[in-house]
N, C-alpha and C positions, 0 to 999 in steps of 0.2 A: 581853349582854342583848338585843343586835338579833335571834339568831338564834331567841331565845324568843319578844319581841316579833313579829318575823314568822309566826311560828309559831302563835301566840297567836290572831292577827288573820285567820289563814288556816281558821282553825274555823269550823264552823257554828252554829247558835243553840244546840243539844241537846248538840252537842261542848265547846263555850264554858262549858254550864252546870258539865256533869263535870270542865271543868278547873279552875273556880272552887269546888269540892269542898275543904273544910278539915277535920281530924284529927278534930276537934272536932262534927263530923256522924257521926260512927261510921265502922263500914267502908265500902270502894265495892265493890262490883261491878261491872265493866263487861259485858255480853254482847252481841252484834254479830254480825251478818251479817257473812261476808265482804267486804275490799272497802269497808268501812263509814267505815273511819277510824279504828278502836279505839288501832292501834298511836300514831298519832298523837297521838289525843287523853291516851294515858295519858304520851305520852311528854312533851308541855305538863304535864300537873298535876304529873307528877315534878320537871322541871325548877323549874315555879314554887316549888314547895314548898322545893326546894333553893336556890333565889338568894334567896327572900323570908325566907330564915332560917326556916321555921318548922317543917322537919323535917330532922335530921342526916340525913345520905341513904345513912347505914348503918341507919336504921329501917326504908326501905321497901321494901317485899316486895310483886315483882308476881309471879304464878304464869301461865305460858302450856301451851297441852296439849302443842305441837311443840318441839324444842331448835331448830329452825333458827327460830320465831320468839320464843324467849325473846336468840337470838342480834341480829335484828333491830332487837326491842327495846336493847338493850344498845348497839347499834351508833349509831341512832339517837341515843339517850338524850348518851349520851356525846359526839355532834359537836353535840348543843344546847349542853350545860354548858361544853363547855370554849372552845365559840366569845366 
């Protein structure tokens, strides 16, 4: 929880919002400038969703345009959750 918690808190106002994003709002889109923070911000809402119980985290599907940042993501994602 501390590396999510950091994580968390290292967002910005507009990033914070998207991570606070529940199933229950419909779908997300995220789109971003380079450089912007995307990777981060989607990789917090994955994570919360996954620790706060409220989605099996074989339900979520992130799509990226490159394999070297679907890799990223995944790399990321993964030393949140399992710290």
């Amino acid at each position: 929880m501390s590396a999510l918690h950091d994580l968390i808190k290292s967002l910005d106002a507009d990033q914070a919002a998207v991570a606070a994003w529940l199933p229950s709002h419909g779908n997300l889109r995220v789109t971003a400038a380079a450089g912007s923070g995307k990777t981060r911000t989607i990789v917090a809402l994955a994570a919360r969703l996954v620790y706060d119980g409220i989605v099996d985290p074989k339900r979520i599907v992130v799509t990226t345009f490159a394999n070297k940042a679907a890799r990223e993501l995944r790399t990321r994602l993964a030393a949140v959750v399992t710290a």
